[in-house]
C-alpha positions, 0 to 999 in steps of 0.5 A: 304945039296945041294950046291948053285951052284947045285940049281943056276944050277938046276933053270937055266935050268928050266928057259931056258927051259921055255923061249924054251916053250915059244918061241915055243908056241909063234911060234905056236900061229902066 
């Protein structure tokens, strides 16, 4: 079974990889 923390960090690298895709299409839509 996977431990929490190894899916707690698994999310939190998905999310911060999309608010980075975010930002940066933001960026290039100005």
């Amino acid at each position: 079974m996977i431990p929490d923390s190894y899916i707690f960090a698994l999310f939190f690298a998905a999310f911060s990889t999309g608010v980075l895709a975010l930002r940066l299409g933001v960026e290039l839509y100005k």
